[in-house]
KEFIKOL-209786 format. One record per residue (C-alpha): x, y, z; residue in one letter. Coordinates in Angstrom, 3 decimals, m for minus. Layout:
residues N
- px, py, pz, residu
- X, Y, Z, a
...
This chain:
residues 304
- px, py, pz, residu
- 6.316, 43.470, 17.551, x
- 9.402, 44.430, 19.879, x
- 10.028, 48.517, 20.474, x
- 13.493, 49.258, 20.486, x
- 14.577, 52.688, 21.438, x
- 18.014, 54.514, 20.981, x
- 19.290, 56.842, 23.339, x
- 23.174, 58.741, 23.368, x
- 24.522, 59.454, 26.581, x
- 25.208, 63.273, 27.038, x
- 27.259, 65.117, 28.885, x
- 25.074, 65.658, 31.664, x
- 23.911, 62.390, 31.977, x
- 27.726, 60.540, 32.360, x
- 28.787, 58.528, 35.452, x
- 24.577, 57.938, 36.191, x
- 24.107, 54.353, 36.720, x
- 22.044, 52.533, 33.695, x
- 19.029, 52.219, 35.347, x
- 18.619, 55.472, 36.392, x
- 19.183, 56.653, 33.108, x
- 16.812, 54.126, 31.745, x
- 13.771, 55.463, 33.974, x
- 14.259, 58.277, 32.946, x
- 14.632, 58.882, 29.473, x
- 11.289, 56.180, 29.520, x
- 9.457, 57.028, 32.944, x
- 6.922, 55.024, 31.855, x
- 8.682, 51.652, 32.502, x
- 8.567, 50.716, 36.676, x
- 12.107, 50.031, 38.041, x
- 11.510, 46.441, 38.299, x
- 10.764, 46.386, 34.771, x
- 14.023, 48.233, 33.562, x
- 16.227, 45.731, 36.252, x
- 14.193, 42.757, 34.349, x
- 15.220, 44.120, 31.136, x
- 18.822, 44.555, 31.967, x
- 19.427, 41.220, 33.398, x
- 17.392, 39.913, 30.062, x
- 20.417, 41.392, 28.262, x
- 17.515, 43.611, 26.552, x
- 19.513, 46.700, 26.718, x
- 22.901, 47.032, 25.097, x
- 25.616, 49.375, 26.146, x
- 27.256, 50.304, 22.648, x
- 25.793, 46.834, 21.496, x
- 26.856, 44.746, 24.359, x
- 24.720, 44.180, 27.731, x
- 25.678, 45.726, 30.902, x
- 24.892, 45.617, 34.655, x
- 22.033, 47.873, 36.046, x
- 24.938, 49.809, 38.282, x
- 26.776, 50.272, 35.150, x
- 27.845, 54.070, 35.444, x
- 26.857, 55.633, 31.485, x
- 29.393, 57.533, 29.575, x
- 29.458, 60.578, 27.759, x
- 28.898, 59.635, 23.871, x
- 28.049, 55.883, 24.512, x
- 24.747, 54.235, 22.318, x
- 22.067, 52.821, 24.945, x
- 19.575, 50.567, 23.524, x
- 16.672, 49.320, 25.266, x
- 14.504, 46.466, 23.777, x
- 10.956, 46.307, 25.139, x
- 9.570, 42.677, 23.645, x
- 6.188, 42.347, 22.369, x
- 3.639, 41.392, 25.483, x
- 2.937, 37.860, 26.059, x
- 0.355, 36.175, 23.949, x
- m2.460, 36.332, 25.859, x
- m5.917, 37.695, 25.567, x
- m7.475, 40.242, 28.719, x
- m11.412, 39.359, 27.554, x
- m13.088, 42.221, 29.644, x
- m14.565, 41.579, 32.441, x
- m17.055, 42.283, 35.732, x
- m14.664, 43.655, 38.268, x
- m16.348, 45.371, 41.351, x
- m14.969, 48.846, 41.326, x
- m16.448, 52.536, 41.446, x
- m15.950, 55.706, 38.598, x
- m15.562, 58.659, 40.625, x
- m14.965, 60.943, 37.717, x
- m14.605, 60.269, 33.742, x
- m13.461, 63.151, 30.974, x
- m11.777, 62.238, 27.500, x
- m8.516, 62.001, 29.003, x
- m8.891, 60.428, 32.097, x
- m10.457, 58.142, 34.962, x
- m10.603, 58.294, 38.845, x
- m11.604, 55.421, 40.142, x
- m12.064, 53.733, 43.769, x
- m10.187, 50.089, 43.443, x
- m11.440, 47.954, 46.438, x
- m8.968, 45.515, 48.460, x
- m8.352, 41.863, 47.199, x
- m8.129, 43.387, 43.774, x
- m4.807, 43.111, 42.004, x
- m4.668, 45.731, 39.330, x
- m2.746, 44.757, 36.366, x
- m1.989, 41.157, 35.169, x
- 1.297, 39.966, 36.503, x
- 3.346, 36.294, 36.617, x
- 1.037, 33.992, 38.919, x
- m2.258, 36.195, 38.404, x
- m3.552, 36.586, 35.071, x
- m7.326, 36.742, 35.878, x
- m9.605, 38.961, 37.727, x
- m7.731, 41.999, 37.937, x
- m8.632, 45.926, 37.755, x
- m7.454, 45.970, 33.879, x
- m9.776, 43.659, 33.407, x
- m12.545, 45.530, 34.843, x
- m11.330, 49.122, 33.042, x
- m11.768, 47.390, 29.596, x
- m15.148, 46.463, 30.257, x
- m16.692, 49.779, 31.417, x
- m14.183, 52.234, 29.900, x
- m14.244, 52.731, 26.105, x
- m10.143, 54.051, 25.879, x
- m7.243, 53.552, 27.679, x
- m3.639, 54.577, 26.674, x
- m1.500, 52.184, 25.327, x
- 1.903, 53.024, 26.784, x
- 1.633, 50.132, 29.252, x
- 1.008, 47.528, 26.699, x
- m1.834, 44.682, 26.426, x
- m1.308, 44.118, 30.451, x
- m1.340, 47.515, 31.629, x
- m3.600, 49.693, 29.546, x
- m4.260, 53.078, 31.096, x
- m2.176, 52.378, 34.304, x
- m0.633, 55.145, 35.135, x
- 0.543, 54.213, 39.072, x
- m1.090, 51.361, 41.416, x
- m2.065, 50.830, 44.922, x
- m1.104, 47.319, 46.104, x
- m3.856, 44.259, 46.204, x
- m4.923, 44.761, 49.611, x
- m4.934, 48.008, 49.599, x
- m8.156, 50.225, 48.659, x
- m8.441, 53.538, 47.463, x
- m8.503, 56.479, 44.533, x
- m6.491, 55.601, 41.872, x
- m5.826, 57.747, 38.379, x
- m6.247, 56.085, 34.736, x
- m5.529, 57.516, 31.600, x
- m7.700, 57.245, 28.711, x
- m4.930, 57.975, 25.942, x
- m1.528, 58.216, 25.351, x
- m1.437, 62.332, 25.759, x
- m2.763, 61.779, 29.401, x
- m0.861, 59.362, 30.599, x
- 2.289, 60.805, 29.987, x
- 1.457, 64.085, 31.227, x
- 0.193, 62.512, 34.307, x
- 3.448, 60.206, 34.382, x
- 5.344, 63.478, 34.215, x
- 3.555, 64.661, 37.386, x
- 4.183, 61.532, 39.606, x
- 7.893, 61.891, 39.001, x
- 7.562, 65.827, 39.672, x
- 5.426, 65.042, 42.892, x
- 2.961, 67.540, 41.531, x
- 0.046, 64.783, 42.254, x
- m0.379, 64.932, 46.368, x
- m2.456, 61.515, 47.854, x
- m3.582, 60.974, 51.116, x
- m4.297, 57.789, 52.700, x
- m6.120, 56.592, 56.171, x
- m4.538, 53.328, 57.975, x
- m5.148, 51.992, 61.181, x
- m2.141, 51.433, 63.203, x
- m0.762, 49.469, 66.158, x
- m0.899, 51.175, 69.375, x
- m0.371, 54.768, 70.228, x
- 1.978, 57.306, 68.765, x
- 3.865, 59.974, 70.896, x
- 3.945, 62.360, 68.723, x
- 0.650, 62.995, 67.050, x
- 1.685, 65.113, 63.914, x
- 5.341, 64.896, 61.721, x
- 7.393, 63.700, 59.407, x
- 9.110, 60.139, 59.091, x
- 12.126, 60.037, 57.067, x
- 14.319, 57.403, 56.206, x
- 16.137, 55.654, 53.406, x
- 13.876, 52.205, 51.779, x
- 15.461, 49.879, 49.407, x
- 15.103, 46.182, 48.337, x
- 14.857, 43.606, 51.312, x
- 18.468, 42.007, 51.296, x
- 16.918, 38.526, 51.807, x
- 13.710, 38.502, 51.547, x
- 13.268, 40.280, 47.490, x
- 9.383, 40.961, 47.595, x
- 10.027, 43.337, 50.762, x
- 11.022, 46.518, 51.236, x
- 13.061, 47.874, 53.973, x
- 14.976, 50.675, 56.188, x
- 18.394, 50.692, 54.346, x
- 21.367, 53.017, 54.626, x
- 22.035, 52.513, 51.190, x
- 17.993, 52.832, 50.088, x
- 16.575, 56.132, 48.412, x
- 14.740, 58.584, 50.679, x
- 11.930, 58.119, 51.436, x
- 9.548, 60.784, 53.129, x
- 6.008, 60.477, 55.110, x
- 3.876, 63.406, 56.652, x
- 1.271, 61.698, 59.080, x
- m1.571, 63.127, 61.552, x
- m3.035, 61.249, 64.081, x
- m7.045, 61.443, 63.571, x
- m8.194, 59.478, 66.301, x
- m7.131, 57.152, 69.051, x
- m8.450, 53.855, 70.610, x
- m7.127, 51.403, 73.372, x
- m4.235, 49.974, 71.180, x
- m4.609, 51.379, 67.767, x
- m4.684, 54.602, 66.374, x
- m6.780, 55.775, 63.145, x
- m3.692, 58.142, 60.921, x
- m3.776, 60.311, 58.055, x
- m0.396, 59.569, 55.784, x
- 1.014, 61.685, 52.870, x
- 4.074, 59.702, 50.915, x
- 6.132, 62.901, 49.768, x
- 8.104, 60.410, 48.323, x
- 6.592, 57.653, 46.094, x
- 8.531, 54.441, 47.193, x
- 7.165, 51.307, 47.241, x
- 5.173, 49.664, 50.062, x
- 6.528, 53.112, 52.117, x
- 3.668, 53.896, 54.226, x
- 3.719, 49.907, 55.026, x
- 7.242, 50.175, 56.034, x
- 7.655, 53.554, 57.220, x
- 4.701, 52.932, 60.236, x
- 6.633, 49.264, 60.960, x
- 9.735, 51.158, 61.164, x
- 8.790, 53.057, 63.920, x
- 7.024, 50.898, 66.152, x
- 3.629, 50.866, 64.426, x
- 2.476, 48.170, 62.039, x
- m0.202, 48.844, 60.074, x
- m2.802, 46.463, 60.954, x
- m3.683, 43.811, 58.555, x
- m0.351, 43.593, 57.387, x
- 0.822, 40.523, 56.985, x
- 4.525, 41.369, 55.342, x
- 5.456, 44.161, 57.732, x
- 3.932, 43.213, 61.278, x
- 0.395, 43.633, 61.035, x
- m0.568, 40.561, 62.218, x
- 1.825, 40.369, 65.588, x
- m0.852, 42.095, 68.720, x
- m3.420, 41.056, 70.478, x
- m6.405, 43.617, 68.851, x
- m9.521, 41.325, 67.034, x
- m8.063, 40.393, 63.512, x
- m8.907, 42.854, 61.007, x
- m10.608, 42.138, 58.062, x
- m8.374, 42.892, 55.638, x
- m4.651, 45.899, 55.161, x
- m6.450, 48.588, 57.009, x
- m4.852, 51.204, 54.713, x
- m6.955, 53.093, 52.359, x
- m5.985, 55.890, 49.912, x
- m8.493, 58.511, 50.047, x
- m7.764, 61.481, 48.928, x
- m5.868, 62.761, 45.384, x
- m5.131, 65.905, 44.285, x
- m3.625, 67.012, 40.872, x
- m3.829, 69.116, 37.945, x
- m5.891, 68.010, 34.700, x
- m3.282, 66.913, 32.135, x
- m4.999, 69.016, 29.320, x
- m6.771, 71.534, 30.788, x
- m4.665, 72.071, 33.918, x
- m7.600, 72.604, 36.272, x
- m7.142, 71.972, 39.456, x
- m8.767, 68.666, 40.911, x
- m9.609, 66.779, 44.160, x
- m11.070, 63.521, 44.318, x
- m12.047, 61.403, 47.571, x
- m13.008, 57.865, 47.700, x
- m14.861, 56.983, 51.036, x
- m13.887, 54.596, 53.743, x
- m15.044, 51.240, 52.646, x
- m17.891, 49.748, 54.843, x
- m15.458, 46.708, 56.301, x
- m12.856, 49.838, 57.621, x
- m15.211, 51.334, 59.077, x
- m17.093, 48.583, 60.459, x
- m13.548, 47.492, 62.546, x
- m13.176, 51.192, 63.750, x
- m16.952, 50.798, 65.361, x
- m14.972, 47.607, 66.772, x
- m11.792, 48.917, 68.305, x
- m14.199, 51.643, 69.626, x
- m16.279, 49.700, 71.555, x
């Protein structure tokens, strides 16, 4: 069955563009969802569809329809991926690279969602049949810590602490060459390729975008970095290291591919590190997930 929610524009949300009011009054729903929705004439402006730019005025009736998921069945299934930590309320898990995590058009099989309903008993439902328990996701070829909620309460709590930037990660990547300076910030504005849609890029007209990064270690044309998105944009670190000079190797979207180092294995970009508050309890908790045995296998490489 569809959901259809009703929201009134107040006074202190006029002349903000649709979208933006869409995300959030339902955080839950990822921008490209919310611009799918719009274009799908799924959300009426005082009953009559709108553009996502739309600027909302005060008094007017916004009404988003979310349609029922498509009808097919995720059977659970053996998906390689590590429990770090389980409670009640939620997961931490270490997702390895290759492995998409949700189903999505052109991949319906295989994924992390697949391998969550197998060994997990609950996950929330706020994401629907396709997305149960996702709370935020790391990209296919990328490894790393990722969060799941187990129920609704969790999830958006935790959803709530994304968009606050309470939650701090940490990720390791490998990068082309060497940097000049070996600590700072990079800061820039990332929005929608122009061309090409399933990139990102550097735009004047993109939304900040924010990344503290270390240098760890150094080789003859790479260097090993630790990167913390202070913003949560996507594909950032990706684009913020290309941006500069400094593909991140393995990459085959933003550069990765383009030097003459032995061809890595896979995107040598790992999240390894999250920090965040329990959503019921409010303890304070960090979780690492290790370098995966192929990263560290090409670092031995570059070394020698």
């Amino acid at each position: 069955m569809d959901q259809e929610y009703l929201f009134e524009v107040s006074f202190e949300d006029t002349a903000k563009r649709l979208d933006i009011f869409i995300k959030e009054k339902l955080p839950e729903l990822s921008r490209s969802r919310i611009q799918t929705l719009i274009k799908e004439k799924l959300v009426l402006v005082n009953l009559k569809p709108s553009k996502a730019s739309y600027k909302v005025k005060k008094g007017e009736k916004i009404k988003v329809i979310i349609p029922s998921d498509e009808e097919f069945e995720i059977k659970p299934k053996e998906i390689p991926f590590e429990i770090i930590y389980e409670d009640d309320d939620i997961a931490v898990i270490n997702k390895p690279s290759g492995v998409v995590v949700h189903p999505a058009p052109g991949h319906y099989d295989d994924t992390l969602v697949h391998g969550l309903l197998l060994k997990l008993k609950n996950l929330s439902g706020i994401g629907g049949k396709i997305r149960p328990g996702i709370v935020h996701r790391l990209d296919k070829d990328t490894s790393g810590i990722m969060l799941v909620a187990k129920n609704d309460f969790a999830h958006k709590r935790l959803v709530e602490a994304f968009k606050e930037r309470l939650i701090e990660k940490v990720y390791i990547a490998l990068v082309y060459g060497k940097l000049t300076k070996k600590k700072g910030n990079i800061e820039t504005f990332i929005g929608r390729h122009p061309v090409s849609r399933k990139k990102m890029a550097v735009l004047r007209e993109g939304k900040l975008a924010i990344t503290f990064y270390e240098v760890l270690d150094e080789f003859n044309k790479a260097s090993l970095i630790l990167a913390k998105p202070i913003t949560g944009r996507t594909h950032q670190i990706r684009v913020h290291f290309s941006h500069i000079g400094h593909p991140v190797l393995g990459d085959p979207v933003y550069g990765g591919l383009k030097h003459d180092l032995p061809k890595p294995p896979r995107l040598m970009l790992h999240a390894y590190e999250i920090s965040f508050e329990h959503p019921r309890t409010f303890q304070k908790l960090r979780f690492k997930a290790p370098l995966p045995e192929e990263f560290q296998k090409y670092i031995q490489i570059l070394k020698n």
